[in-house]
C-alpha positions as a Python dict, from the first residue, in 0.01 Angstrom:
ca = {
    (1, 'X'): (0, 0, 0),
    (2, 'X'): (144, 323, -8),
    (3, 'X'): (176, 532, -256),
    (4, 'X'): (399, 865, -306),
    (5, 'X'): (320, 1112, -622),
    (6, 'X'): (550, 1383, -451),
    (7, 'X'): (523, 1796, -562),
    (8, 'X'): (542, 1964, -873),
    (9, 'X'): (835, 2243, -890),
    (10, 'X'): (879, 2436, -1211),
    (11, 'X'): (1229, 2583, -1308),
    (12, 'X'): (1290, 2919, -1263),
    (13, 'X'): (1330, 3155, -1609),
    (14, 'X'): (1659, 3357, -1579),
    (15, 'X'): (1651, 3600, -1866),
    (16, 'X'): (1913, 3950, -1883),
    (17, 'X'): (1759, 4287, -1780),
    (18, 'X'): (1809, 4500, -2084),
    (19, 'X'): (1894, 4801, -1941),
    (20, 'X'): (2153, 4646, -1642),
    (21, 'X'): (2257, 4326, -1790),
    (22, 'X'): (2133, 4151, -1479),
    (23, 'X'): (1973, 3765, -1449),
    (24, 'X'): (1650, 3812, -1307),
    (25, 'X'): (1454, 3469, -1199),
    (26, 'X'): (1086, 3464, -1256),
    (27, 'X'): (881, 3305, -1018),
    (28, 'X'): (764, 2933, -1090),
    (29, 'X'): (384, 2894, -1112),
    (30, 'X'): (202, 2773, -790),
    (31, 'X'): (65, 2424, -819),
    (32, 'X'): (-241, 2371, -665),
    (33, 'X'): (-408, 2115, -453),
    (34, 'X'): (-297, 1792, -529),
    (35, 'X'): (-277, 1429, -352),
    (36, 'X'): (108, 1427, -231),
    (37, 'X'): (58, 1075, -26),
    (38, 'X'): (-182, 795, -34),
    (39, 'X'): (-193, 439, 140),
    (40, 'X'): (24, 511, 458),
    (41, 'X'): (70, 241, 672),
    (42, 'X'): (-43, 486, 989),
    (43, 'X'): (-408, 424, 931),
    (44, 'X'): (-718, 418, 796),
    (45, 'X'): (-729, 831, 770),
    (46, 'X'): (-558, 1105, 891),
    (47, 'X'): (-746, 1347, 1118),
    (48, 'X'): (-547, 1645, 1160),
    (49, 'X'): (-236, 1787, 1042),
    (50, 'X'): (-9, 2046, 1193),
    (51, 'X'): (309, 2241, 1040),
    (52, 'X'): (570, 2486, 1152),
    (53, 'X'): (777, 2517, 856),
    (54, 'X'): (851, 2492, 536),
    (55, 'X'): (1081, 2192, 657),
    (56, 'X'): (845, 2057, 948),
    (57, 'X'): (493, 1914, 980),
    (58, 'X'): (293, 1614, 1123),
    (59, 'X'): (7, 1401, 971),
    (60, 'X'): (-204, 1191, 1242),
    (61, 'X'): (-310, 858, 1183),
    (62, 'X'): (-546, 621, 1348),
    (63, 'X'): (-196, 399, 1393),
    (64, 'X'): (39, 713, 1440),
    (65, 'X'): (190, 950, 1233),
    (66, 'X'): (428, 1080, 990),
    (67, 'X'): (647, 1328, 993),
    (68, 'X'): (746, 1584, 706),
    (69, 'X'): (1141, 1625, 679),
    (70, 'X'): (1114, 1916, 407),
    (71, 'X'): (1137, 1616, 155),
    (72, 'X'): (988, 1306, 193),
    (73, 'X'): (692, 1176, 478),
    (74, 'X'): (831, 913, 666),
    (75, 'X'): (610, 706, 944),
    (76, 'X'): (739, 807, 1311),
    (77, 'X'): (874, 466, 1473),
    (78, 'X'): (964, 605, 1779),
    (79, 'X'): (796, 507, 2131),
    (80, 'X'): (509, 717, 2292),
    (81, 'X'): (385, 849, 1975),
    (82, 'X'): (-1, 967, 1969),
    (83, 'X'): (-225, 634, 1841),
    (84, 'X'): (-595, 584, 1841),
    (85, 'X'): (-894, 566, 1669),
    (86, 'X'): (-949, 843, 1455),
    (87, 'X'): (-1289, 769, 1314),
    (88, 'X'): (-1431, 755, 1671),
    (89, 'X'): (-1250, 1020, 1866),
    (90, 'X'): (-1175, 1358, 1796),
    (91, 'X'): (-844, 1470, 1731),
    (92, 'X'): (-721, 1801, 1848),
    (93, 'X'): (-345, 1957, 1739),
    (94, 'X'): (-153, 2203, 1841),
    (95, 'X'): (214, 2403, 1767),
    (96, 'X'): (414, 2686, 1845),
    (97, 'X'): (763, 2543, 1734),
    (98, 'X'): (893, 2248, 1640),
    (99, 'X'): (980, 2129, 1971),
    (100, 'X'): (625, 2198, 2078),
    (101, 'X'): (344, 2052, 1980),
    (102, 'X'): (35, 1930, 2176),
    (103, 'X'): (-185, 1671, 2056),
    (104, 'X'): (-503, 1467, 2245),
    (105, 'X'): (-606, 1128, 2142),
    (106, 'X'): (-861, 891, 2307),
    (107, 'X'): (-920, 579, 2353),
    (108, 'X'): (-1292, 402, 2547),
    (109, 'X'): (-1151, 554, 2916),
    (110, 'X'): (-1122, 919, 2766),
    (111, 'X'): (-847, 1111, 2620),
    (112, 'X'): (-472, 1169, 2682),
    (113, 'X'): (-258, 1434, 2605),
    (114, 'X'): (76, 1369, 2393),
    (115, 'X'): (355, 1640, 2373),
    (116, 'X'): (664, 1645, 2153),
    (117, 'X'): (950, 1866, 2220),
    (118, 'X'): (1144, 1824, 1962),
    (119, 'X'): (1298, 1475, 2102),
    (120, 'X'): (1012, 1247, 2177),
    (121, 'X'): (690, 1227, 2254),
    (122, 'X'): (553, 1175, 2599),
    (123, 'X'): (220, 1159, 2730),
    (124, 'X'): (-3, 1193, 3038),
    (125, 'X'): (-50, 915, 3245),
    (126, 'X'): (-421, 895, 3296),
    (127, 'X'): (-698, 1076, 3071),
    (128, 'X'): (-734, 1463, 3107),
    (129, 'X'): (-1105, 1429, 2932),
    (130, 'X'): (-1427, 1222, 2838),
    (131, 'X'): (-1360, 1417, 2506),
    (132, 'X'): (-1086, 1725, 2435),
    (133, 'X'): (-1289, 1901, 2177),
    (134, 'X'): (-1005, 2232, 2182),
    (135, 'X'): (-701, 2243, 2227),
    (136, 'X'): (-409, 2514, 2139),
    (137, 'X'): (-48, 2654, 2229),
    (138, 'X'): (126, 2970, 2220),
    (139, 'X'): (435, 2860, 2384),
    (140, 'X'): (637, 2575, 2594),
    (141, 'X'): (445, 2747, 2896),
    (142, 'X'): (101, 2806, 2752),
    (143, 'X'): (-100, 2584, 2667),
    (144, 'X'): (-517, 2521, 2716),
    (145, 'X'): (-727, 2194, 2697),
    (146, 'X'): (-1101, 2224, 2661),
    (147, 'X'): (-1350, 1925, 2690),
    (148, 'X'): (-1606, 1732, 2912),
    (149, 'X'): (-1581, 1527, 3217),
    (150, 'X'): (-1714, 1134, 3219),
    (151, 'X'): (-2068, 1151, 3257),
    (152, 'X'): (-2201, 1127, 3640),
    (153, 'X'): (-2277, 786, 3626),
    (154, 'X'): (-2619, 848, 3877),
    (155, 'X'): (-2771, 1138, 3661),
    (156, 'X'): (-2514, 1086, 3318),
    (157, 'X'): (-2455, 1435, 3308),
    (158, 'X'): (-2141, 1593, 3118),
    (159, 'X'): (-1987, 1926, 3242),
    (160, 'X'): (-1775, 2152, 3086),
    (161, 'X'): (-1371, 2159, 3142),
    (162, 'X'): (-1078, 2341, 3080),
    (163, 'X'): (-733, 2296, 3194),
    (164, 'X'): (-416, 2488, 3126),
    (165, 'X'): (-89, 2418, 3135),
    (166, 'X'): (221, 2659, 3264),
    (167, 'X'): (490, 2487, 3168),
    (168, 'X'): (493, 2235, 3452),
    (169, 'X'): (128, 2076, 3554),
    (170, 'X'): (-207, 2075, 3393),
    (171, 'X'): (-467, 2252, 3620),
    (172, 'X'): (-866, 2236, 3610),
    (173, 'X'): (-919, 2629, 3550),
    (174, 'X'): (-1235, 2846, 3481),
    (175, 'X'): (-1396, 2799, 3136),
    (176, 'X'): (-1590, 3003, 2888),
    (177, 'X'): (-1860, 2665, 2900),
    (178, 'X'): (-1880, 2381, 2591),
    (179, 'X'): (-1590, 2515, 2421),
    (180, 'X'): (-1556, 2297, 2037),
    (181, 'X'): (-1272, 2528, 1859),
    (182, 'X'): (-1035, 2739, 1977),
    (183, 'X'): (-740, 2954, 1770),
    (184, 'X'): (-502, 3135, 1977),
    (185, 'X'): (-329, 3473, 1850),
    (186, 'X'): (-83, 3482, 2175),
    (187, 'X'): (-119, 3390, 2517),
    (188, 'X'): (-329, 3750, 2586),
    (189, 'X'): (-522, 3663, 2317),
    (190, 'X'): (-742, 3338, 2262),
    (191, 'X'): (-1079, 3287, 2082),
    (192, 'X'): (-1292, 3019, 2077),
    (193, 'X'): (-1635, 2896, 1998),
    (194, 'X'): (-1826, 2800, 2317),
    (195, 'X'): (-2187, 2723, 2410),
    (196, 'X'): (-2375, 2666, 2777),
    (197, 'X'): (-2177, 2962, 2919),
    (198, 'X'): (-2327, 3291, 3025),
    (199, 'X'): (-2562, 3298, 2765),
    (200, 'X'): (-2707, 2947, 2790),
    (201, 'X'): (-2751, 2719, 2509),
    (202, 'X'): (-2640, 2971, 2236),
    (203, 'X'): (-2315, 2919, 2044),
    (204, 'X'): (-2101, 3248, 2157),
    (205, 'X'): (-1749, 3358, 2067),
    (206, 'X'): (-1532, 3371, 2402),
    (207, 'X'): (-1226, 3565, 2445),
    (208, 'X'): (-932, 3555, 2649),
    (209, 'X'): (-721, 3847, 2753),
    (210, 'X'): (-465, 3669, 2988),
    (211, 'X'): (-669, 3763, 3326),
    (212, 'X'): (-1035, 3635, 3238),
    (213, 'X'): (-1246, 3528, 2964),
    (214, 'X'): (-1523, 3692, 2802),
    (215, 'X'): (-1832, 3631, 2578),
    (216, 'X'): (-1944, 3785, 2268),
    (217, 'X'): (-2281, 3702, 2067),
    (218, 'X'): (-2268, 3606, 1718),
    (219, 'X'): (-2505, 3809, 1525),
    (220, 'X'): (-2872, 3683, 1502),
    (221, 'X'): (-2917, 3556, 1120),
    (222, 'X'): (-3277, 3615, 1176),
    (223, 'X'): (-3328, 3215, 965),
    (224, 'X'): (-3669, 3069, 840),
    (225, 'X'): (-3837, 2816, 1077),
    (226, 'X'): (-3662, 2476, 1028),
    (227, 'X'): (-3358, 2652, 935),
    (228, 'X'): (-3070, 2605, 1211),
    (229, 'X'): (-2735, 2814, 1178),
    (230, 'X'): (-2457, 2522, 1327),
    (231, 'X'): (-2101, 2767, 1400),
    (232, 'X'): (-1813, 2536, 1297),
    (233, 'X'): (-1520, 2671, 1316),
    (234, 'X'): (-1356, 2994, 1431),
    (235, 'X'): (-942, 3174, 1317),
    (236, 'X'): (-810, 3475, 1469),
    (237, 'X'): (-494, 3649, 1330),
    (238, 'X'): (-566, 3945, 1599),
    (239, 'X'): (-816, 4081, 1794),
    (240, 'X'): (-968, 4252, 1523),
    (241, 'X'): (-936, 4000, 1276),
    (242, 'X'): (-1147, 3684, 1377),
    (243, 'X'): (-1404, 3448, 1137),
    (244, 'X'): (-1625, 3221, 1239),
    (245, 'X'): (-1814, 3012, 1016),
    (246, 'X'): (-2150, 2892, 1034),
    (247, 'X'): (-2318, 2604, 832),
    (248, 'X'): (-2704, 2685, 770),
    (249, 'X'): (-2866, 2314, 770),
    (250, 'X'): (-3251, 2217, 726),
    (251, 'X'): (-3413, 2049, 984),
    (252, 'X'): (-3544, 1762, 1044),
    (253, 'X'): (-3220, 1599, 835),
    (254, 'X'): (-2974, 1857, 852),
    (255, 'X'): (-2942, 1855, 497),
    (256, 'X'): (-2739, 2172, 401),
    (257, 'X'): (-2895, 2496, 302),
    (258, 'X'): (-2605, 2794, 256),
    (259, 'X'): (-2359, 2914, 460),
    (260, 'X'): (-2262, 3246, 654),
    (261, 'X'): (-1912, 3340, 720),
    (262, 'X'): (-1896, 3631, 997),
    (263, 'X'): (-1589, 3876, 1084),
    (264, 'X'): (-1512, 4025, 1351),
    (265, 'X'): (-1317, 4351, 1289),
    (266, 'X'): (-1298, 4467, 1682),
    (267, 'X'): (-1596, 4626, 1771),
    (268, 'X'): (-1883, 4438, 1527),
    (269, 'X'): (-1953, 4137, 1303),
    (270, 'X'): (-1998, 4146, 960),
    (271, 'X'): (-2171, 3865, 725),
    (272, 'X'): (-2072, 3743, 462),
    (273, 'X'): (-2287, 3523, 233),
    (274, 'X'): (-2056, 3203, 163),
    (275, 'X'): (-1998, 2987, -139),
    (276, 'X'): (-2305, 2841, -268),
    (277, 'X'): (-2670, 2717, -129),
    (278, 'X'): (-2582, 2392, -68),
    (279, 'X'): (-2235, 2465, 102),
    (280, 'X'): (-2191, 2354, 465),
    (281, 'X'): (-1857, 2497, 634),
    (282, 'X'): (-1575, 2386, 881),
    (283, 'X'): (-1228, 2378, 925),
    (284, 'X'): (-1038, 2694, 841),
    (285, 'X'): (-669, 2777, 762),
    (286, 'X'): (-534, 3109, 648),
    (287, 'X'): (-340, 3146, 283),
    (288, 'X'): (-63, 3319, 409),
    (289, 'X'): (-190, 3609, 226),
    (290, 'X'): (-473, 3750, 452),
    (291, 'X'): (-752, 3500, 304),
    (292, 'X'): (-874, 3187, 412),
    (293, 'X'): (-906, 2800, 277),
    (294, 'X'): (-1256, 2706, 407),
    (295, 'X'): (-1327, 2305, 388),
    (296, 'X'): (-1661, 2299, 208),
    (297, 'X'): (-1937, 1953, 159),
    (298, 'X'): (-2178, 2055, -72),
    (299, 'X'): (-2467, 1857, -335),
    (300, 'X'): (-2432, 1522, -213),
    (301, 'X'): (-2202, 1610, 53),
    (302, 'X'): (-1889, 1600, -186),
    (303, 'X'): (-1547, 1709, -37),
    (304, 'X'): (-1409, 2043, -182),
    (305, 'X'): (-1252, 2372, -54),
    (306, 'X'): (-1323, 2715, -47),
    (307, 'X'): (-1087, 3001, -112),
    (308, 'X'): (-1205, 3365, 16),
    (309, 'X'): (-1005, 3624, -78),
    (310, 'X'): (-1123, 4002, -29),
    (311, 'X'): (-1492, 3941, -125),
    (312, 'X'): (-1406, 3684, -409),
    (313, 'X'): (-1479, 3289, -359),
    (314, 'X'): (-1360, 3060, -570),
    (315, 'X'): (-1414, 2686, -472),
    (316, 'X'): (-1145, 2376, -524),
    (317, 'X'): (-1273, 2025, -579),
    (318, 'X'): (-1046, 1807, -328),
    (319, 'X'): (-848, 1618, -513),
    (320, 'X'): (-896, 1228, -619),
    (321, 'X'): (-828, 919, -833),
    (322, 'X'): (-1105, 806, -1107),
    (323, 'X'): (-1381, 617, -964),
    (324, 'X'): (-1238, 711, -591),
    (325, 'X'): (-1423, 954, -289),
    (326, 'X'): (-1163, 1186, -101),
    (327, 'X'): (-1263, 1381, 244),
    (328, 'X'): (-1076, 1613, 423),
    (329, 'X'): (-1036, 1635, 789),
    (330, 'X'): (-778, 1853, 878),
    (331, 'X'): (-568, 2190, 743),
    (332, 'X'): (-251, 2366, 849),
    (333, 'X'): (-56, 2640, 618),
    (334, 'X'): (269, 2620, 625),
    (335, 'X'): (391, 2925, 800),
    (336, 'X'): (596, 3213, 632),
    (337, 'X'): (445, 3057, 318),
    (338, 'X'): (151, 3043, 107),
    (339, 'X'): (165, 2683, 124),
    (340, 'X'): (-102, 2460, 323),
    (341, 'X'): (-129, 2066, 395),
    (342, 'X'): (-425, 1861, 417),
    (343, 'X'): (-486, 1568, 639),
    (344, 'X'): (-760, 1307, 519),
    (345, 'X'): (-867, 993, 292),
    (346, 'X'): (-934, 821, -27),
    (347, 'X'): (-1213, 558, -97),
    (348, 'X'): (-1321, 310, -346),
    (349, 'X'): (-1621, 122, -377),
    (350, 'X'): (-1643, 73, -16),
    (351, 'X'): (-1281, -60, 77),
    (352, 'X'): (-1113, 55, 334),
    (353, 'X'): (-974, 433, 312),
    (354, 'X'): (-646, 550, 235),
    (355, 'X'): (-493, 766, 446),
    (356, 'X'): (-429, 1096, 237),
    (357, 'X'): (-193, 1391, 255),
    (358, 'X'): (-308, 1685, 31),
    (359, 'X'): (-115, 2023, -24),
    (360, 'X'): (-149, 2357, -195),
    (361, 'X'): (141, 2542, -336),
    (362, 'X'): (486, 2411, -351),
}
């Protein structure tokens, strides 16, 4: 079944300037978040989403994707196209155009690497990971895979691995360790979350400056016993504007217990107390407007988002049907806009899910 409620788009006002006799347009309201797509044929979910314009984006699917043509979402029938299960392997996308955009997908050998540019899709022949858990793109001759290796099958040890590509060949390169999110600025300028590097088991931010990368500690959020701060996610517009979010969980269960959002404004963090006590925090996307969407769980691990704008939160429930769950698993604003897509599912009563496109603004 699939099911298509499309956008809301309110009509301009034209009204005459007194003083010049001129038609002046106000602006139409923004909607907000709203199910745009439900019941695509592509899957079970969709686990990520990526856009690069207004007219341009991709939702993933555990059977393929779609594509966004600036109108309609139509299911990609072409051959190569990234498939897999996307409850049981992570799914990592990248752009820096629309004829360039990275994307890993995995299968029970490992993961492969699928590139579009702008004509097809092609992929590696052979995995490039156990697991890609980052992965990012600045350009058709930049881009930077991070993962593990198959376990050792004597002693079943993972290691670290990173891989970058220049345009030509994907090469095994130096890492910054376990690296699990990554958000590139430019190719002189990458950040991502990474733990067993220099500073052992500890969850550190690692930056790249185009010769070699470096390590910075998060601040110490000096917790209770039994209370374990779990970094989720980490955006960088510059190298003085990076956020990293943290959930704050309760051990033994993990059961959620606040959340910390940190900034880094070039020289120090800052923290910020986030959303509400029993908020847990991932995936981030920027508004367009120099705040972030935040994907929040929170009570009984309901679905919702998070807007943080200059000190002021205001949380979103994630849109649904009556009687139906939602989750969200992926966000990507629409750049040059204020707009922003998200990938994930609807539920009911234990069926299977619905794969689900959301979107904020028009």
């Amino acid at each position: 079944m699939r099911v298509s409620l499309g956008g809301v788009v309110a009509a301009a006002t034209v009204v005459l300037a007194s003083a010049m006799n001129v038609a002046v347009a106000q602006a139409a309201p923004v909607p907000g978040w709203r199910i745009v797509e439900a019941g695509s044929p592509t899957g079970d979910m969709f686990a990520d989403i990526v856009a690069t314009g207004p007219g341009d984006a991709w939702a993933f699917g555990s059977n393929g994707p779609e594509r966004w043509n600036g109108k309609t979402w139509q299911v990609y029938t072409g051959s190569n196209a990234p498939v897999g299960d996307a409850s049981d392997n992570p799914i990592r996308v990248s752009a820096s155009s629309p004829d360039n955009i990275w994307v890993s997908w995995g299968s029970g050998v490992g993961q492969f690497l699928y590139h579009w540019n702008g004509k097809g899709w092609t992929t590696t022949t052979a995995p490039v990971a156990h697991y890609v858990m980052g992965l990012t793109t600045t350009g058709p001759n930049d881009a930077w895979m991070f993962g593990d290796t198959s376990p050792d099958p004597k002693h079943g040890i993972f290691k670290p691995l990173a891989r970058h590509f220049d345009g030509k060949t994907w090469r095994t390169v130096a890492g910054p360790g376990y690296v699990s999110q990554v958000s590139a600025v430019s190719r002189t300028n990458i950040w991502a979350l990474s733990t067993n590097g220099p500073n052992g088991n500890r969850t550190v931010a690692a930056h790249w400056n185009g010769r070699s990368w470096t390590t910075i500690l998060l601040p110490d959020l000096r917790l209770p016993k039994k209370i374990w701060a779990s970094p989720a996610a980490i955006y960088a517009s510059s190298a003085s504007n990076v956020w990293v979010t943290e959930s704050v969980l309760r051990l033994p269960n993990l059961n959620p217990a606040g959340a910390v959002l940190l900034h880094w404004n070039g020289r120090s963090w800052s923290r910020i107390t986030a959303g509400g006590p029993t908020d847990s925090l991932s995936t981030v996307a920027p508004d367009g407007s120099g705040g972030l969407w935040i994907q929040t769980q929170y009570g009984n691990f309901l679905h919702g988002i998070i807007h943080y704008s200059h000190g002021t939160w205001k949380r979103f429930p994630l849109p649904t049907r009556q009687g139906w769950a939602s989750g969200l698993m992926g966000m990507a604003q629409v750049p040059g806009t204020g707009s922003v897509w998200g990938s994930g599912w609807l539920q009911h009563n234990g069926q299977l899910p619905l794969a689900t496109i959301f979107k904020f603004g028009r």
